[in-house]
Residue, then its C-alpha position, 0 to 999 in steps of 0.5 A: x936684590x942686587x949688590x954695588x959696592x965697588x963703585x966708588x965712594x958716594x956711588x956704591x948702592x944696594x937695589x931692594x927688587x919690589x915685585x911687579x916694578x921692572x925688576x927682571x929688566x934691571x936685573x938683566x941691565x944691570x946684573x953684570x956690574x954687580x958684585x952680588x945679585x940674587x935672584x933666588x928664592x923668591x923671599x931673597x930676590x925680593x928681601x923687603x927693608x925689614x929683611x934686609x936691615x936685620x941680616x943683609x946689612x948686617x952681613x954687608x956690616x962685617x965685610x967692610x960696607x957699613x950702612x952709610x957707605x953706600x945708598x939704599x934704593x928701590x923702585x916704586x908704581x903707582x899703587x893700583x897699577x901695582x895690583x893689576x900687575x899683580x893680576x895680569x901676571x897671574x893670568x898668564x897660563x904659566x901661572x901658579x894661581x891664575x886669575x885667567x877666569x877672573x875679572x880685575x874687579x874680583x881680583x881687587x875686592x879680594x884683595x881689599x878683603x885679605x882673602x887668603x884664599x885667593x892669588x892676591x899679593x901679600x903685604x903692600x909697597x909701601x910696607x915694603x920700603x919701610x922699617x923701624x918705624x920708618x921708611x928705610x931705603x935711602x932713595x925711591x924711583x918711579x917706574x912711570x919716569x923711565x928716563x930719570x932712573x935709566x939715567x941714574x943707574x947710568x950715572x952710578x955705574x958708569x957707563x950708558x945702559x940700555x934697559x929693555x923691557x921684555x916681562x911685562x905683564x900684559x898692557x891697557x886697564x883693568x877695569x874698576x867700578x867707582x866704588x872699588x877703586x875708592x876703596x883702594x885708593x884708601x887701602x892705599x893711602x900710604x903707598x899714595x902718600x909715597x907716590x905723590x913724592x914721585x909724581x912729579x920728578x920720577x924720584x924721592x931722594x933722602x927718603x930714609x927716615x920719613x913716617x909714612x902715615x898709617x904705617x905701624x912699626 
């Protein structure tokens, strides 16, 4: 999670850092125009919307930033790319609970069965954004669309960025039988229903508020 808000009025943003969505590369850009970053432990770096309405903004609150001073931002990946990410992460050999031995099918159907034995992610994206009943970051940005959310970090801070990707988790597809991946992409149905707001222009803005269907409070 990284702070903006001395900016400027209409230009000050908090960014929420969703696992697996290029944080460490917009850490590393963007880190030196923040007036806060953290980046440690792992629950604070990656403070979901729940999280962050319950103790961030309150703090942020007190200090003078109330939660319309400012927007409320995070990133977002297509939803099965999200978990093979997860699953080339965790095959690296630095790995706490590798998945080196384990095909992306396995790792799928584990997930899909909340294995809490195995090293799958716990909790979703879309569960992520979403607070209160409703999604509660103000503006959501594709991961796939690079040139928009470049471009809008650049915008709000001020000055041309260069972000460069170094901590990729590994490239091409895993693979998937027909079945799996229908299973998924119902498991999933609400980080698609967020994803179909992205596709097509690489960001959802005045999202704040929307009910994401089959999301509970």
């Amino acid at each position: 999670m990284m702070t903006f808000l001395e900016l400027g009025p209409g230009r000050d943003f908090v960014l929420l850092a969703l696992p697996k969505t290029a944080s460490t590369t917009l850490e590393r850009t963007l880190s030196p125009y923040a007036t806060e970053v953290v980046g440690s432990p792992p629950a604070r770096k990656h403070l979901p919307a729940r999280g962050f309405v319950h103790t961030k903004a309150r703090e942020l609150a007190e200090q003078g930033h109330p939660r319309e001073s400012y927007e409320l931002v995070s990133m977002f990946r297509e939803p099965i790319s999200w978990l093979e990410s997860w699953w080339r992460y965790r095959a690296r050999e630095d790995s706490r609970r590798s998945t080196a031995d384990m095909s992306f099918e396995q790792f799928a159907r584990h997930y899909l069965a909340g294995d809490e034995q195995a090293p799958v992610p716990r909790g979703r994206p879309a569960r992520f954004i979403h607070a209160r009943g409703a999604v509660e970051v103000d503006r959501v940005l594709s991961v796939s669309h690079p040139d928009v959310w470049s471009r809008w970090f650049s915008e709000r801070i001020g000055v041309p960025l260069d972000f460069e990707r170094r901590n990729a988790s590994g490239s091409g597809h895993g693979e998937l039988e027909p079945a799996t991946r229908e299973a998924l992409v119902a498991h999933l149905a609400p980080e698609y229903d967020v994803w179909r707001r992205l596709e097509a222009t690489g960001e959802w803005a005045g999202a704040r508020g929307t009910r994401i269907p089959g999301m509970s409070t």
